[in-house]
Structures are given as C-alpha cells and as structure tokens.
N, C-alpha and C positions, 0 to 999 in steps of 0.2 A: 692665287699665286701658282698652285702646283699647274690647272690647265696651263697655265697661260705661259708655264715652262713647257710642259708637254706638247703644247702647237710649233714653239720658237723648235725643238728636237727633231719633229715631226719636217720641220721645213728643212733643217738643216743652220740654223740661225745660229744653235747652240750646238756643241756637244754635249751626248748623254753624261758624259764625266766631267760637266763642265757645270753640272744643275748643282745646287750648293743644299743638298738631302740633309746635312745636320743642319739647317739653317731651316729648312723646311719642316723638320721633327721637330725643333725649337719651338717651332709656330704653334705647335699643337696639331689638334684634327682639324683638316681643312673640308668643307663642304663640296661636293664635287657634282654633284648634284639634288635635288631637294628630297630632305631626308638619307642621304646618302652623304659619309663623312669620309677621308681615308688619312691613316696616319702611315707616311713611306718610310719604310725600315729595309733591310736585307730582303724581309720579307714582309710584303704590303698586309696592314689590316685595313679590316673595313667596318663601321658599324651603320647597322640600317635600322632608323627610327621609323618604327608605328604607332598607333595610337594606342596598341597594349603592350610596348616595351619596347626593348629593342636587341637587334641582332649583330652577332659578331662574325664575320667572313675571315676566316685564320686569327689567330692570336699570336704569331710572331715566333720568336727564341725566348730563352730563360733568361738570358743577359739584360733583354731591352724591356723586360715585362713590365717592370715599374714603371720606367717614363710612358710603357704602353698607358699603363692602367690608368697614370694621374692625366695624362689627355683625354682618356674618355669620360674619365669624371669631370674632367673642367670641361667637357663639351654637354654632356647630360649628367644626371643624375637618377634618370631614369633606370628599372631595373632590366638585367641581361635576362631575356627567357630563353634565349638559342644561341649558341657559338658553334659554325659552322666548320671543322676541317676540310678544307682543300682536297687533300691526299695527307699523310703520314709523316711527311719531314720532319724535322727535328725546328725546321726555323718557322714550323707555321703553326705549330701545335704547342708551343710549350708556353703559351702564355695566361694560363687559367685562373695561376695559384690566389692574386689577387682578387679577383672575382667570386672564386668559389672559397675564398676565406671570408665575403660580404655578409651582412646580416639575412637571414631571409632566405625563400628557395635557394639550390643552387641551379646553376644555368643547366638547361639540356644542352650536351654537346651531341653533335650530328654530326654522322663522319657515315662514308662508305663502307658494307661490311668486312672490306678486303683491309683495314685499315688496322681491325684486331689481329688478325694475322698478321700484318707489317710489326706490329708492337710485339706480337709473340716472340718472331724472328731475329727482332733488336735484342731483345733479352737474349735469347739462342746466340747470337754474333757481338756481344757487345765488345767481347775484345777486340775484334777485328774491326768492327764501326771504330775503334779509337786508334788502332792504326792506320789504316786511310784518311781517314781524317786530322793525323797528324801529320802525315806526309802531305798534303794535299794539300794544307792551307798553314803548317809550320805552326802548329798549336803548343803552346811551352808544357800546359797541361792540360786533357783533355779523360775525362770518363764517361766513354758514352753511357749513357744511363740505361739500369736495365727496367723499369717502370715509366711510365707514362701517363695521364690523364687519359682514361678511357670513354669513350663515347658512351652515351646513355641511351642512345637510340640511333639504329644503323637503317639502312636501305638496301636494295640491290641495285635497281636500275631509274627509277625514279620516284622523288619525293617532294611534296609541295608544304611549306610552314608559312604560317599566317602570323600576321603582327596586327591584324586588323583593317586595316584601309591598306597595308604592302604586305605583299605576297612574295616568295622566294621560292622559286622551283630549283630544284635541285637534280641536276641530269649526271650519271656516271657514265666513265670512258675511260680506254686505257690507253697513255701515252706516256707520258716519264714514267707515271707508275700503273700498277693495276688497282688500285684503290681512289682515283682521280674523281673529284668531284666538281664539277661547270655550274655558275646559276646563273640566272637570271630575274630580274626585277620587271615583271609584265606594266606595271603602273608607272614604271619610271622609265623604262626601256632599256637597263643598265644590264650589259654582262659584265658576269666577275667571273676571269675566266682561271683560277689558281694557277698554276705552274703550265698548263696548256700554252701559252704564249707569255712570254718574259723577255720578249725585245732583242734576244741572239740568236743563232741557230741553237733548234730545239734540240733539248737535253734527251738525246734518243740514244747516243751512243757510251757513256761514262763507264770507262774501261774496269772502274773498280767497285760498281755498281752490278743488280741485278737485271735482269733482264728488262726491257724497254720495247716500246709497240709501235711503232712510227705508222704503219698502215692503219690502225685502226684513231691512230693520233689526226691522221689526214682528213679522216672521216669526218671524227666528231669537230676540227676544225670546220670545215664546209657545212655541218650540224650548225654551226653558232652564226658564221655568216648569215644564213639564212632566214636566224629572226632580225634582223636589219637592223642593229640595237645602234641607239645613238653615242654611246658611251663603253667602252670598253677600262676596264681596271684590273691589271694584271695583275699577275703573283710577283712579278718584281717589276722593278721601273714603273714610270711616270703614265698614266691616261692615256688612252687615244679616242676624241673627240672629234665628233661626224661619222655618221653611219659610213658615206662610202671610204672613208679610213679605215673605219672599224672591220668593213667586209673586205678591204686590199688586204690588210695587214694579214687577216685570216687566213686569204685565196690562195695570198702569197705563199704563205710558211707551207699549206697544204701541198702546194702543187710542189715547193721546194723536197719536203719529205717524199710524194709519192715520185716524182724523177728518180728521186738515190734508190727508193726501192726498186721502182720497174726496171731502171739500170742493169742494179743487183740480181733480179732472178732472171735478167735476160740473158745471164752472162752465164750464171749457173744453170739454167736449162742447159744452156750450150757447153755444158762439163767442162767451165773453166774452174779453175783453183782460186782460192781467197787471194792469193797474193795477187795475179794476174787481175785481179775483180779491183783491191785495192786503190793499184795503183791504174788505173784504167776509170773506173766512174767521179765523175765530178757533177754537182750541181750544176743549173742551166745558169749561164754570166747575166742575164738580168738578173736574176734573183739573188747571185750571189753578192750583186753589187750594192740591196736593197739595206737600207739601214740599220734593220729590225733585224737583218740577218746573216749578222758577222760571226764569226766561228771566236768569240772572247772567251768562251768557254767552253763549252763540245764542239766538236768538229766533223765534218762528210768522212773524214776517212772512220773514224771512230762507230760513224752509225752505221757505215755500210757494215763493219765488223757486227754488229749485233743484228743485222738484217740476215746476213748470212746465219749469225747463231740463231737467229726465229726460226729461219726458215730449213736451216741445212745443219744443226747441230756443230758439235764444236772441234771437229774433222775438219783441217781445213783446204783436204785432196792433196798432201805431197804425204805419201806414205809413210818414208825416213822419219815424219813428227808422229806419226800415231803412237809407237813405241821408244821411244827415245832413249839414248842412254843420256845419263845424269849431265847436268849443263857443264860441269867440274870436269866430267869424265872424256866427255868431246874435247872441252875449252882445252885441255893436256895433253888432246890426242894431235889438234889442230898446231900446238904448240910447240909440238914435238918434228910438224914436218914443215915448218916455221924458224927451226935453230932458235927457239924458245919465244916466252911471252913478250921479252922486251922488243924482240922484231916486230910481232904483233901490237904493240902497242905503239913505236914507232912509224907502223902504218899508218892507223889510226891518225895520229899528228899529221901525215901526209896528206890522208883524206880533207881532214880537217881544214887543211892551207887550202885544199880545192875546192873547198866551199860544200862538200857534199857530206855533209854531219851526218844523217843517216848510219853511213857506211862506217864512218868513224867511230859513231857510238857504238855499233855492233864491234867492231875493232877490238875498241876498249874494253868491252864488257868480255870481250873474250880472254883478251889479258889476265885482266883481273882476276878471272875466277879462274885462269891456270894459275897463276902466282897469287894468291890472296894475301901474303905477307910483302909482298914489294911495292914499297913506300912510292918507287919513282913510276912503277904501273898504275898508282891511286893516282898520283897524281897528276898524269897525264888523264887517267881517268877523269880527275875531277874537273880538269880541264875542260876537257870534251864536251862533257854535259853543260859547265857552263854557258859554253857557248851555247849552246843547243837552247838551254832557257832564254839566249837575248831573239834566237830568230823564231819564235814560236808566238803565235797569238792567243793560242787559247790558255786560260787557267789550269782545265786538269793536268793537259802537259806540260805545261810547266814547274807543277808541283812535282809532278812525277820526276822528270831532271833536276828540280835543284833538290830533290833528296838525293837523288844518284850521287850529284855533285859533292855534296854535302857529306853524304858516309865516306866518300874515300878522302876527303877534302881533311877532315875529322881525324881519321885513322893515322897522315902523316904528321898533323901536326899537334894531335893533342887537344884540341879545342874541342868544348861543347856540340855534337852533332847542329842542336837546334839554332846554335849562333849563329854557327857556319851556313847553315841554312835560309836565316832570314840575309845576312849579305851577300849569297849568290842571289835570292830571289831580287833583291834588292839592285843587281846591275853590278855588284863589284866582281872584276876580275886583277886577285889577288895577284897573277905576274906581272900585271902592267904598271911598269916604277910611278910612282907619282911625284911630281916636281914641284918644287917650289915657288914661284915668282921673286928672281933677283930687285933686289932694289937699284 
C-alpha cells in the first residue's frame, strides 16, 4: 500500500498531504522490500531482517515509541542486534526505551561519532531547544530533554554491520547535520537515506538552528545516486521506487543545493553584501517547480543566509550592523524623527494595504519596541504578522510569525500567548467580523 501511494505522489496523481499516514501507521509495518519493513511516522523507521536478527534504521520520537514498538513486534519477534541513528534529532532517536527495556542483550545502537557531541550540546542548550521549539511548532508543553540514549558504538566515516545473509553499510556526510548517517542494503539495493532527502527543499538553511552544509550535502547526494539503488526510503515522506527516480530525485536536490551555493559565493567574491546576495539569488525554475522541492519548510532565501555564514561568517558587509546600538534604542531614535511610534506603525498598515508585508513587518517591529507598552501598536503588530503567516509557505516561517503575532496579540488582550498562537497559525484573523447566515 505505501509504494503504491509513493508512485500515485511520484506522478502527481495524489498529493503528498493527501496520503492518509495515520491510516497507513494503523496498518502496522509495511514490507517495502524483501526483508525490509517501514513504519511511516514524522519520522520514518525502518527495520531490516537477517538471518541473525534484525535491524533498526532510526526509531522515531518518544510520543510514537509504543505503537512504534508494538508494530515491530506484530511484524517479528525476532531480536534487535543494531538500531541505527540517522543523525541526532529528537524525532529519530528517541525511540529505544521499549526495546532496550526487552529481555535479553540490549540492541547496539550505532550512530556517527558527531552525534555524542550533538547529545552533549542538547544537554548544554536545553532551555533554548524548548524555546524554539515552542515557538516553531506552538508546543503547550515542551522539555527538551537533557539525556539521551547513547550509541554503544560509533564510526567516523564508514561502517559495515552484518545480519548474516544482509549487510548495511553505513556512510557519513554532513548536510542538515554534521553527524549524518546514509546506508545502504548491497543485497537488496535499498538506500535509506535519513534526513539527506525528505521530499522539500533541503533543510540547509533553519534560521534557529546550527550551522548546516549544503556543499558537502551535494556531494554525498551524487555519492548515493551513483550506487543506482532501486529503492530509496527517506527520513520523512513516502518511497521512491525505480533507480532512475531514485537518481532524478538525488541529481535534482544536488544541483538545486550547488546553484544557491555557486550563486552565493559568486556574488560574494564580487564584494556584494548579504542583503544584495538575498534578495538577488534564486534556485533554477525547473527545479524549483519539482515536487520534491517545494520550500514547506526551509526555504532558498534561509540557506543562502547560512551559505554565506559557512563561507563568510556572520558580518553581513553593511558596517552600521557590526556594532549596533540596542534594537530599543534605534526603534526610539527612528521614532522620534517619525512624531512617534504610532506614525510608525501606521505605515506599517500602509505597507501592508500594498501587499509588501516585508516592509510592514519591519514597520511594526519597530513600533513595538519604541512603544512596548502600546496596546494599539501590538495590535497592529499582531496584525502584520498575521498576515504574514497566511502568505508564507514554509513552516519555520511561519512559526516564527504566528509567535510575533501571537505575543503582541496576547499582551492586548489578555489571552494565553499559546491560544493565541494556535488560532493565528490556524488562519483566523481576529478583525474580520464574522456573520451570520440570515434565515
């Protein structure tokens, strides 16, 4: 059932949001290839049966771990010898606790050795993990955790584990993260490629996130093409079946990532500034029109921004930002030769009637923080931003605005920030009356 969503997606027949995934996780583990099962979650697992056990390719979240667990039991009963990490995420790792609460060895888990340091630095950042992450996704309660399940055996650059008659190589690369782990099934021909490819534009640029690799992302994509694997199984979303699918979809995303880079340091050789860089490189329009690579969640303008921080640190060439005076301290200055914040924020509305939300939100934001106590500046603030989340495609940004939205939204009236929160995210704009239907 899942390929044979993954072909109908593939063509275009369905939409990817249109695949019915709780209905498909109902199912249980579905066989995707022989010896190879996947259960589709936020974040895909996989387990691969040998003749001496069997293996786990990520283990999901902590939320889904159960129905994880009771699927792989109802598909084997056979024991786990390897549970593979991906890379370090939170949605790919946290699923052990079942497993290694089983009778009997527990599983070796096998992860990249960048992946104990990823764990180090959660613990180091946990508060911070739990406020971007509440902003980002409107979590009611969240604590990022400062522990982990720790790998029992790490690699550097590559590693081969044996189930007996299936084999799993395991190749590192750095793209979303620097701890990234790619395998491949040589007897089956199956790549599982974790978070390297997940069906949008690759997560290169995530503004609240560390640092991100797209060149060397490009690479190891063109790496995988190249064993000509007939099955592809991502870290999120549904299969892609047939080699020359499996090497488009690769070629694709590669040559999408190395454009915005080559773009990017052609612009900055040429001692342009970030902004001019910005708003000036775009992906190439085939690519951008390709299925697999819609901006639902990171976006070109977001990765050229960490292209330039790869390559040119976090200067962005207009001098006036090197040193800054406080945001408070401009926003008052600005304010002042303005006849105050509510001009300022009255622009803003103007911008906004012009369609050019940009301008507007920087409007607003400057408002705001000369007047932090002016109920009718949040509000037009939280205006702004609303809008802003209806004309945006991707997820990070729009978490990022219906939080904006959401604190000044909050502040005039009283309400729960996070209420507030999920009804912007949700489409509602609070000044538009809503009518009745007379009888």
């Amino acid at each position: 059932m899942i390929l044979e969503f993954a072909d109908k997606v593939w063509r275009g027949a369905v939409k990817a949001d249109e695949v019915p995934l709780a209905d498909l996780r109902a199912a249980g583990l579905q066989e995707v290839a022989e010896g190879v099962a996947m259960w589709p979650a936020f974040g895909n697992v996989y387990v691969i049966r040998g003749e001496n056990g069997l293996a786990l390719f990520d283990t999901g979240n902590a939320i889904d771990a159960p129905a994880m667990y009771a699927a792989v039991r109802a598909w084997s009963d056979e024991p786990i010898r390897y549970a593979v990490f991906s890379h370090g995420h939170l949605d790919h790792v946290m699923g052990m606790d079942p497993f290694d609460e089983e009778e009997g060895p527990r599983p070796i888990v096998v992860a990249h050795e960048g992946v104990l340091t990823r764990f180090a630095r959660y613990a180091r950042t946990a508060g911070y993990n739990s406020v971007i992450n509440q902003r980002q996704f409107g979590y009611s309660r969240i604590s990022w955790p400062s522990t982990c399940r720790m790998p029992d055996l790490t690699y550097q650059d590559k590693l081969r584990l044996s189930l007996g008659d299936m084999s799993i190589e395991l190749h590192h690369a750095r793209g979303e993260t620097d701890d990234a782990t790619w395998a491949f099934l040589p007897e089956q021909n199956v790549l599982l490629t974790g978070d390297m490819f997940v069906w949008v534009v690759p997560t290169a640029g995530s503004p609240q996130k560390v640092q991100r690799y797209p060149d060397e992302w490009a690479v190891a994509l063109r790496t995988m093409a190249s064993l000509d694997a007939d099955l592809l199984l991502p870290g999120h979303g549904l299969p892609i079946k047939g080699s020359a699918r499996v090497r488009r979809a690769l070629v694709d995303t590669a040559d999408y990532l190395d454009s915005l880079v080559e773009q990017t340091l052609d612009l900055m050789n040429a001692g342009a500034r970030l902004d001019e860089i910005l708003h000036s490189v775009q992906p190439p329009a085939e690519l951008a029109n390709r299925l697999y690579l819609q901006p639902y969640y990171d976006e070109p303008e977001f990765i050229v921004r960490n292209i330039w921080r790869l390559h040119g640190g976090w200067y962005d060439g207009n001098p006036a930002h090197l040193k800054p005076a406080p945001d408070a301290v401009f926003a008052r200055a600005v304010a002042g030769l303005a006849a105050g914040a509510a001009t300022i924020a009255g622009r803003a509305v103007v911008a906004a009637a012009e369609g050019d939300l940009r301008l507007a939100c920087q409007l607003a934001e400057l408002a705001a923080q000369a007047e932090p106590e002016d109920h009718k500046v949040h509000e037009i603030r939280a205006r702004v931003y609303a809008l802003r989340v209806q004309q945006e495609p991707g997820a990070i940004a729009r978490g990022v605005y219906a939080w904006a939205a959401a604190e000044s939204r909050s502040r005039v009236t009283g309400q729960d920030l996070l209420d507030v929160y999920h009804e912007v995210a949700g489409g509602r704009m609070w000044w538009i009356p809503s009518y009745t239907r007379r009888s």
